[in-house]
C-alpha positions as CSV (number, residue, x, y, z in Angstrom):
1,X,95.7,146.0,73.8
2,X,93.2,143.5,72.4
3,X,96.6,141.3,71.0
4,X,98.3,141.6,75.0
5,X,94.9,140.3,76.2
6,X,94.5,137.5,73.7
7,X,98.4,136.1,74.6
8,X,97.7,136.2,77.9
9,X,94.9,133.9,77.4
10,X,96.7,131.5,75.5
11,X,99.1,131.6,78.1
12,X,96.8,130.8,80.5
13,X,95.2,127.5,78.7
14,X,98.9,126.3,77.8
15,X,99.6,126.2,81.8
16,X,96.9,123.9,82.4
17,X,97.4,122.0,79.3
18,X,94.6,122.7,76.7
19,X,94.3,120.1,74.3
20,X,95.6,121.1,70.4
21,X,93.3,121.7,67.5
22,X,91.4,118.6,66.0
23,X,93.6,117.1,63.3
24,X,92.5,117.5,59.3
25,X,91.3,113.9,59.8
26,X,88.8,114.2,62.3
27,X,90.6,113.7,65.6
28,X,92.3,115.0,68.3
29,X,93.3,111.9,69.2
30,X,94.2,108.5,68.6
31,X,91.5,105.2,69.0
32,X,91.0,102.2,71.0
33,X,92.2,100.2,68.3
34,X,96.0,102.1,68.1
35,X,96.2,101.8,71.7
36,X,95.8,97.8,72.1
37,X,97.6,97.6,68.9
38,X,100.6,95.2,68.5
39,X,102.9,98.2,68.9
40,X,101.2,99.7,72.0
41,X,99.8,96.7,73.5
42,X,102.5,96.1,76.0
43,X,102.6,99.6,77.5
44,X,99.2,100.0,77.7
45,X,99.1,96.8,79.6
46,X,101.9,97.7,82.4
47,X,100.5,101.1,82.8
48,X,97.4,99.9,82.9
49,X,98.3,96.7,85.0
50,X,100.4,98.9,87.8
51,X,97.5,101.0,88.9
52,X,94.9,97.3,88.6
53,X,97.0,95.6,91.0
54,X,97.3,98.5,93.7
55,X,93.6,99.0,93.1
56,X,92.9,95.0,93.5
57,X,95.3,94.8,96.6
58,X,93.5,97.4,98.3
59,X,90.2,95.5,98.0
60,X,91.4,92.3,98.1
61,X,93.1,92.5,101.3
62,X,89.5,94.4,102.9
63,X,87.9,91.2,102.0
64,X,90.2,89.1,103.7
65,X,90.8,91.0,107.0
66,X,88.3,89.0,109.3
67,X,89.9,85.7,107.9
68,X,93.4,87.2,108.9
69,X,92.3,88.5,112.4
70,X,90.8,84.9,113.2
71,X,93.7,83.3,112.1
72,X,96.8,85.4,113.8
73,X,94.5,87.7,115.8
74,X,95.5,91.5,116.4
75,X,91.8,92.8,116.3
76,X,93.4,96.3,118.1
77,X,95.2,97.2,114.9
78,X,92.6,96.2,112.6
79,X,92.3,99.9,111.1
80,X,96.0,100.2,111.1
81,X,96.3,97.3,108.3
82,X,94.7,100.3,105.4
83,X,95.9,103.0,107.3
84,X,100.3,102.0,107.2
85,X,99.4,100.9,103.5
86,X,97.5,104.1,102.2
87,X,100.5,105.9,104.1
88,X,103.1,104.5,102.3
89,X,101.5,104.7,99.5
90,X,101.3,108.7,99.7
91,X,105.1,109.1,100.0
92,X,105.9,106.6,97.4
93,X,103.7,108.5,95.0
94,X,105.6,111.8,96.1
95,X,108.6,110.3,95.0
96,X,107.7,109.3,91.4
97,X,109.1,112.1,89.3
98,X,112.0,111.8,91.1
99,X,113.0,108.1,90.8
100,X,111.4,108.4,87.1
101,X,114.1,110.9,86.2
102,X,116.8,109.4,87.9
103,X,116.0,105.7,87.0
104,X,113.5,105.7,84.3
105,X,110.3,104.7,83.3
106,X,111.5,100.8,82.8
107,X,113.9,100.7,86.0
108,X,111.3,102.6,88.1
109,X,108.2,100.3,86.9
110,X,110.7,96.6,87.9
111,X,111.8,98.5,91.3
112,X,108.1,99.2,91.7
113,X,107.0,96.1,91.2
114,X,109.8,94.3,93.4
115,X,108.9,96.5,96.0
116,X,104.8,95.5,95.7
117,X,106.3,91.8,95.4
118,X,108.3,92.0,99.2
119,X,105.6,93.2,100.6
120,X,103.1,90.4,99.3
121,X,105.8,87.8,100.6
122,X,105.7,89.5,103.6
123,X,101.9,89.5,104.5
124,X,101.8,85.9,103.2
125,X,104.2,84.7,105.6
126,X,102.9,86.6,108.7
127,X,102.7,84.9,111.5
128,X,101.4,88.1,114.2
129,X,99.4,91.6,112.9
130,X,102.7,93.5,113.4
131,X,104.1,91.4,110.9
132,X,101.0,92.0,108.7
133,X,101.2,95.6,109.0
134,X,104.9,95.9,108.0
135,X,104.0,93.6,104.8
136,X,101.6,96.2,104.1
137,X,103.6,99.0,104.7
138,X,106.4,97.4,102.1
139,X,103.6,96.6,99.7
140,X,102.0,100.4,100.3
141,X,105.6,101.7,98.9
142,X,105.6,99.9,95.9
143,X,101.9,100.2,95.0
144,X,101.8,103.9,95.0
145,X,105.0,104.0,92.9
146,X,103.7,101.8,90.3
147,X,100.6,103.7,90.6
148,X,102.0,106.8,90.4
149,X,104.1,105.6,87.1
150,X,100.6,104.7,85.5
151,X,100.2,108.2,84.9
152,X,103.4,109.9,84.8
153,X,104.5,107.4,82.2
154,X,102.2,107.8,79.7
155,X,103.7,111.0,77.9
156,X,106.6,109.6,77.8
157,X,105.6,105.7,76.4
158,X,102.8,107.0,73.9
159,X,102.3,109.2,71.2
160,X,100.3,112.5,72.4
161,X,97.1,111.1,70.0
162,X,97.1,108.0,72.4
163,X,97.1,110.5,76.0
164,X,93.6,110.9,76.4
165,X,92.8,106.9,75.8
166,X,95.2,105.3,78.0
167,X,94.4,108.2,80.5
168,X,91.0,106.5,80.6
169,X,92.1,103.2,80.3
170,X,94.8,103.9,83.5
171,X,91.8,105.9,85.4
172,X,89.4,102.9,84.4
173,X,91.4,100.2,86.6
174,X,90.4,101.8,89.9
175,X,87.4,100.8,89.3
176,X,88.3,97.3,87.6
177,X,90.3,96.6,90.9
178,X,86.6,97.5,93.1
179,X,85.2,94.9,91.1
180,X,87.9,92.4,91.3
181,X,89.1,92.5,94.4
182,X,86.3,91.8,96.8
183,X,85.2,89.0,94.8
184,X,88.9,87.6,94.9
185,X,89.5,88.2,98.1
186,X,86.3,86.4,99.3
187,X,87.2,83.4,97.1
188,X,90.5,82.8,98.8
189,X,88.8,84.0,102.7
190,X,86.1,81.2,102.1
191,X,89.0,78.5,100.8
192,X,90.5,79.5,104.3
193,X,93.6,80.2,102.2
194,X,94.1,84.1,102.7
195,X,98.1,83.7,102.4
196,X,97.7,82.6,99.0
197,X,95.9,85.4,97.9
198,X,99.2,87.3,98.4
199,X,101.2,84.4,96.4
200,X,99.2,85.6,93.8
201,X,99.7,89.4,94.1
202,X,103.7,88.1,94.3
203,X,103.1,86.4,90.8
204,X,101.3,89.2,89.1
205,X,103.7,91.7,89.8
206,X,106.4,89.6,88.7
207,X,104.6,89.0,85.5
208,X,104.5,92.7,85.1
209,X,107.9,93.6,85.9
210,X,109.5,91.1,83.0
211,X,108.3,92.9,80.2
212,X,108.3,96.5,82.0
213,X,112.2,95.9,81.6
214,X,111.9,95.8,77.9
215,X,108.8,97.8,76.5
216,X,109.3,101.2,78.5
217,X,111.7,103.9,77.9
218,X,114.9,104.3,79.7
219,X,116.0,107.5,81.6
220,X,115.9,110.6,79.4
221,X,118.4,112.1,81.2
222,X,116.8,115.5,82.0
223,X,118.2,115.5,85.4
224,X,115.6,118.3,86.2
225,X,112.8,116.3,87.9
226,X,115.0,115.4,90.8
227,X,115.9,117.6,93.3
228,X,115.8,117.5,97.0
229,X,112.8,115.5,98.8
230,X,110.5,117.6,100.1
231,X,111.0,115.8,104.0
232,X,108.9,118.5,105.7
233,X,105.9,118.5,103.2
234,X,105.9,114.3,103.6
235,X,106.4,114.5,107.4
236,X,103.2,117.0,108.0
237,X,101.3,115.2,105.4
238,X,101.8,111.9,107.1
239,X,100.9,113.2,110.6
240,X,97.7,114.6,108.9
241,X,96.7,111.5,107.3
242,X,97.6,109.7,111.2
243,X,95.4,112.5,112.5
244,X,92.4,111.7,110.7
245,X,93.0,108.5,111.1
246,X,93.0,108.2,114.9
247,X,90.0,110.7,114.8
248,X,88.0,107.4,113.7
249,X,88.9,105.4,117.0
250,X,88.8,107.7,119.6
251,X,85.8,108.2,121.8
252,X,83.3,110.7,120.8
253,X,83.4,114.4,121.3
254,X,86.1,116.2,122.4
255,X,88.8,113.5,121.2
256,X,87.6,113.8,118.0
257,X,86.9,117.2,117.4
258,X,90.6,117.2,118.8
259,X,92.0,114.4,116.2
260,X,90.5,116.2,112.7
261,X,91.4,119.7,114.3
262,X,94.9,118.6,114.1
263,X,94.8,117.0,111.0
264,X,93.2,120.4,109.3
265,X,95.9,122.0,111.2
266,X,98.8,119.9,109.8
267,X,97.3,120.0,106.5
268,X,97.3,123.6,106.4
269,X,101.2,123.2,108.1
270,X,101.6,121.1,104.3
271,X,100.6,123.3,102.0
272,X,102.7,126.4,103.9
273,X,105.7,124.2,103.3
274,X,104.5,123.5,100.1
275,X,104.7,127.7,99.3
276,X,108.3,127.9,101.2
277,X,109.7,124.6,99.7
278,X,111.0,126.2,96.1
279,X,112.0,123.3,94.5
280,X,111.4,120.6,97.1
281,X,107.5,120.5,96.8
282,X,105.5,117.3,96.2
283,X,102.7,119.1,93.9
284,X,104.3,120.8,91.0
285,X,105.9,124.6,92.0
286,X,103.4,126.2,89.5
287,X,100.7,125.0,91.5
288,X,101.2,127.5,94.2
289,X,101.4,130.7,91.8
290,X,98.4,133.2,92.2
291,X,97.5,132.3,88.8
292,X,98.0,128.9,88.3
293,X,95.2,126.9,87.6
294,X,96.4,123.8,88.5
295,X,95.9,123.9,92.4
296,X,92.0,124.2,90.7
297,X,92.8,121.2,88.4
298,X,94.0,119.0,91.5
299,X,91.5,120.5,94.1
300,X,88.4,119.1,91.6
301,X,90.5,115.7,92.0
302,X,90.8,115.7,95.0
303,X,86.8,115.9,95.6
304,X,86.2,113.7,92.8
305,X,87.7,110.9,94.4
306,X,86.5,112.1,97.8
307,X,83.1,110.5,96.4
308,X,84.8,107.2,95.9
309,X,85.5,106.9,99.4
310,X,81.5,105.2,100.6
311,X,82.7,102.1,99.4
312,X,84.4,101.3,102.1
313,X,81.4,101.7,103.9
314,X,78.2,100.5,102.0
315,X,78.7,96.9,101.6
316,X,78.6,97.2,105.7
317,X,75.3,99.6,105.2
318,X,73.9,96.7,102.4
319,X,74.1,93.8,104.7
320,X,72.5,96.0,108.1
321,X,69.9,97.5,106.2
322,X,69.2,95.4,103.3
323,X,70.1,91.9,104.6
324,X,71.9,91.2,101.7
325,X,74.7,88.7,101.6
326,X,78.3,89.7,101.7
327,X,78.9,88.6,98.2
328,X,76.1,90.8,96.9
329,X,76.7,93.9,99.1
330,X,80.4,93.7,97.8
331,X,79.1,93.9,94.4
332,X,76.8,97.1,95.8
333,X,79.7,98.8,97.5
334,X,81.3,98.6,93.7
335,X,78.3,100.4,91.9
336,X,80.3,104.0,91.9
337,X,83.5,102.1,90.7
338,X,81.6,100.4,88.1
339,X,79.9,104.1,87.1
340,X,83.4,105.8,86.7
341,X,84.5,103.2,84.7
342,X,81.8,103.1,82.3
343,X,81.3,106.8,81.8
344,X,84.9,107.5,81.3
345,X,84.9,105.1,78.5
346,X,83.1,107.1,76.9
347,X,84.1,110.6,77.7
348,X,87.5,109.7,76.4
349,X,85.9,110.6,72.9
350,X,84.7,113.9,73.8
351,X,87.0,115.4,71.2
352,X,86.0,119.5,71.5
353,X,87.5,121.5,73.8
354,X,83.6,122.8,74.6
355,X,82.7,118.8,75.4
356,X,85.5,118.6,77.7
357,X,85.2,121.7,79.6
358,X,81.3,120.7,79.8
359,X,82.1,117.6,81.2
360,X,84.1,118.8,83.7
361,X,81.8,121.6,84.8
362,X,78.6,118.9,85.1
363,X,81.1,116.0,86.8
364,X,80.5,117.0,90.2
365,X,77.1,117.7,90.0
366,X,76.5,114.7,89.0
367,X,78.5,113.1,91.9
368,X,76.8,115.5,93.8
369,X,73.0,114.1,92.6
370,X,73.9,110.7,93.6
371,X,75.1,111.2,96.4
372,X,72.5,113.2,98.0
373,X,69.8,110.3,96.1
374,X,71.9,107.1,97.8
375,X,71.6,109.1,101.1
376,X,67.6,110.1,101.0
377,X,66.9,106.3,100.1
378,X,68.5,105.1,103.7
379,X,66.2,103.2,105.5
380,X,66.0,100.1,107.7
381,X,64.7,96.6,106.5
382,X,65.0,98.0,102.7
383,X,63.2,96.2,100.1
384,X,64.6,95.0,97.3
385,X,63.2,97.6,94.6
386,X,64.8,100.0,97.4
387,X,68.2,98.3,97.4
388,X,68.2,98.7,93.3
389,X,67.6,102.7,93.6
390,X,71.0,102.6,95.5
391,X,72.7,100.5,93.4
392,X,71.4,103.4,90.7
393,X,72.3,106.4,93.1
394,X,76.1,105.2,93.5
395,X,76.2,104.3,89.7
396,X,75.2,107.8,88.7
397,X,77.8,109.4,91.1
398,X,80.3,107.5,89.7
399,X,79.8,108.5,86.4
400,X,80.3,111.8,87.3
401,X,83.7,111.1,88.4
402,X,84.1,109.4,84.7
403,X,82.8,112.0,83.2
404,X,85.5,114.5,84.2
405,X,89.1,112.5,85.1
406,X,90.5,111.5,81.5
407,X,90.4,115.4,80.9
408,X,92.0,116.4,83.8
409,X,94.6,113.7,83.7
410,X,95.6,114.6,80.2
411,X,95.3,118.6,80.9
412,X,97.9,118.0,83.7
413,X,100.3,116.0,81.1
414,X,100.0,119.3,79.1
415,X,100.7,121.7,81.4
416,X,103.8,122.4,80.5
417,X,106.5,122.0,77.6
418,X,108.8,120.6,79.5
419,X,108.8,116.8,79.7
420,X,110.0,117.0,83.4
421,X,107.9,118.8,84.1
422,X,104.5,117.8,82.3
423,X,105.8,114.1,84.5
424,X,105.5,116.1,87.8
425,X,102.5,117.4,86.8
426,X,100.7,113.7,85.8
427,X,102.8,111.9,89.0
428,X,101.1,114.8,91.0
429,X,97.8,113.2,89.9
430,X,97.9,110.1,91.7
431,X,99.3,111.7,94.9
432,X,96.1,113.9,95.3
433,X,94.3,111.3,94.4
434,X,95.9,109.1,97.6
435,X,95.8,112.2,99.9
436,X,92.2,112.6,99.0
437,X,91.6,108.7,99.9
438,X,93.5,108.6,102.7
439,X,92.3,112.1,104.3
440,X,88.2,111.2,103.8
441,X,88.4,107.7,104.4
442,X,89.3,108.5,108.1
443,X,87.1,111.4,108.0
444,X,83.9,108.9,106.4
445,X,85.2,106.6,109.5
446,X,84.3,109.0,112.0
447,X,81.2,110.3,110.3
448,X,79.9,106.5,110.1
449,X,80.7,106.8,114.0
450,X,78.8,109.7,114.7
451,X,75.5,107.1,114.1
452,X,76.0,105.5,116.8
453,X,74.0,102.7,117.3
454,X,72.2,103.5,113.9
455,X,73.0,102.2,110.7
456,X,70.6,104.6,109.0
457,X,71.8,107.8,111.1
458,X,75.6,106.3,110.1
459,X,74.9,106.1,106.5
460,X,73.5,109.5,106.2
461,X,76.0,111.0,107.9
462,X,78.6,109.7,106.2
463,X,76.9,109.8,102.9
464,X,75.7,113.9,103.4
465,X,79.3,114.6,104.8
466,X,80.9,113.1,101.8
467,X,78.4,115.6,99.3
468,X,79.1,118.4,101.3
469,X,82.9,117.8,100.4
470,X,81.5,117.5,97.0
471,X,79.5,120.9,96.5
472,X,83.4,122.7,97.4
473,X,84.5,121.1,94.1
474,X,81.3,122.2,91.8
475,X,83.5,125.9,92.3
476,X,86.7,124.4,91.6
477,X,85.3,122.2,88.3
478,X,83.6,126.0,87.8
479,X,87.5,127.4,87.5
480,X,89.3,124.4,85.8
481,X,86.9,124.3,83.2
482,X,87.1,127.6,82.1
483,X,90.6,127.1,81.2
484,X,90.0,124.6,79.3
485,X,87.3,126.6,76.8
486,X,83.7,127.4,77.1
């Protein structure tokens, strides 16, 4: 009995990917140094420089939105500009397994990139918002494919020693691209030279996609990663994600109770197709077993990245209640960016399989702390000391997100034996990652308009709504982490 209840165990940890026994030199896992070494250099880059430049883009373009609407007008479909990108980005990512395994990681990453590079012509040449829109639509495509690839490609382009690192490192340009982008994009919006900051997302991705070609693997012909689309699963997702995202410019009320009552309905609609679809499902099919404890492992993502979503919002908050400049409050709005970058850094060396269940288990309190600390500090006319306590609230949650996401990037790359199907599983990252973006930015949109005429009563309510997401995924970091070891 005690033997059948010890292999059951195991077999529970090997599902969700539990990292092997530390080597007889001293590591689990490879070092910084391997990883930008001349051998890896050139992968770690393109996987690294995929997910910078959707990350950038995303940012970048933010920044430059009241440039654009002065120039070729369309202030109507201002919310529309994020909202057809983000979408497209969400199916792309769906699709990533299956154009990895019927393409490749090399043909997948140029197609990718191509795709980013249309769309960047596109918004440059613009001449109307509709135009604009469609460019970003193009441009969503290819940026949640080579997004997508920056995870699902790195079990098949490194060694397993390297996994956990240049998890990090891919994790780490989220926050990288915060930084980046505003500051990029308000160089170019106060040149009054907004189209050429998309010549320059055309030349980067370009300058990616030549050595792509030559550095990454080519189709491993599996064939088993394929299979059908999963057309139902992306059509309710995307009316979800339209949902919530109407729900933000509707009237008050009624309308909007209306808008995220259909988008919890639709969601729920996704995941019963998700149960039915057999092998047409965009999460991995394990996920939806009883006792799978992956739908734990992408639920904790899921909130994780939830808490990401305020920075949208608080450079907006930093100017109206603490006067500060646009420049500056960008750099505010990038605090929780510049927190999960630093603390994952670091948490990439937790070697134990008791660190990295503890840091997954204390990630979302952390979040959680912050949060709740950025809220309570809310208050008009803020002083300067004041506006430094935020800037230390959003760092803090932000580390908690660092803290966890290496570890649950590389425990989804392990989930399974089967290189197909350990791809699905890391792919699978990035699209809850998306869906979580996509779904709580329109729900922080109409929690910012449930202020009013308040900046203070909109930041807390946006702020407090986010952290209530947040105290769902201190249960589901609970149940992850005990996979994982005590």
């Amino acid at each position: 009995m005690t033997g059948s209840v010890a292999a059951k165990t195991d077999t529970t940890r090997a599902r969700l990917g539990s990292y092997p026994a530390e080597s007889p030199s001293g590591g689990a896992g490879g070092g910084w140094r391997e990883l930008f070494s001349r051998r890896y250099a050139a992968v770690a880059s393109i996987l690294a420089g995929g997910v910078a430049l959707y990350a950038m883009n995303l940012y970048l373009t933010a920044a430059l939105m009241p440039s654009i609407v002065a120039d070729i007008g369309g202030d109507r479909y201002y919310a529309w500009v994020a909202t057809g990108f983000l979408t497209a980005a969400v199916i792309a990512s769906m699709l990533v397994s299956r154009l990895l395994d019927r393409l490749g990681a090399a043909r997948a990453y140029v197609l990718g990139f191509l795709v980013f590079g249309a769309g960047a012509v596109l918004n440059a040449l613009s001449p109307s918002m509709t135009a604009l829109i469609l460019g970003r639509v193009v441009q969503g495509l290819g940026g949640g494919l080579v997004a997508g690839l920056g995870y699902a490609v790195i079990r098949s382009a490194l060694p397993e020693r390297l996994w956990t690192r240049a998890a990090g490192l891919v994790s780490a340009m989220w926050g990288v691209g915060t930084l980046v982008g505003p500051s990029l994009g308000g160089l170019f919006a106060q040149l009054g030279a907004w189209r050429g900051a998309y010549v320059l997302l055309l030349v980067a991705a370009l300058v990616l996609a030549v050595p792509a070609r030559r550095v990454l693997p080519g189709r491993s012909g599996a064939g088993r990663a394929g299979g059908p689309v999963p057309l139902p699963s992306l059509l309710l997702l995307t009316l979800a994600a339209a949902a919530f995202s109407v729900s933000s410019t509707v009237p008050g009320g009624w309308a909007t109770a209306l808008c995220i009552g259909a988008g919890l309905a639709l969601l729920v609609g996704f995941l019963a197709a998700e149960r039915r679809g057999g092998a047409a499902t965009v999460l991995p099919g394990p996920t939806y077993r009883a006792d799978s404890p992956l739908k734990w492992l992408y639920l904790t993502v899921a909130v994780l990245c939830a808490g990401v979503v305020g920075e949208n919002f608080i450079p907006l908050f930093g100017q109206q209640l603490g006067g500060l400049g646009p420049l500056v409050a960008g750099f505010l709005g990038a605090a929780v960016s510049a927190g999960w970058t630093t603390a994952q850094l670091f948490s990439v060396g937790i070697e134990s399989a008791h660190g990295r269940a503890r840091a997954i288990r204390t990630a979302p309190l952390v979040l959680l702390g912050g949060l709740l600390a950025y809220g309570l500090l809310q208050t008009d006319h803020a002083s300067g000391p004041r506006v430094v306590l935020w800037a230390v609230a959003l760092f803090v949650a932000g580390t908690g997100i660092g803290l966890a996401f290496p570890h649950l990037s590389v425990a989804a790359m392990r989930s399974s034996g089967d290189p197909a199907e350990g791809g699905k599983a890391a792919a699978a990252i990035n699209t809850t990652q998306l869906i979580a973006f996509s779904v709580t930015s329109a729900l922080a949109g109409t929690l910012v308009n449930l202020g009013g005429d308040s900046p203070v009563d909109a930041a807390r309510y946006m702020t407090f709504g986010i952290a209530a997401i947040t105290v769902f995924g201190v249960a589901t970091a609970a149940l992850t982490a005990r996979r994982l070891g005590r």
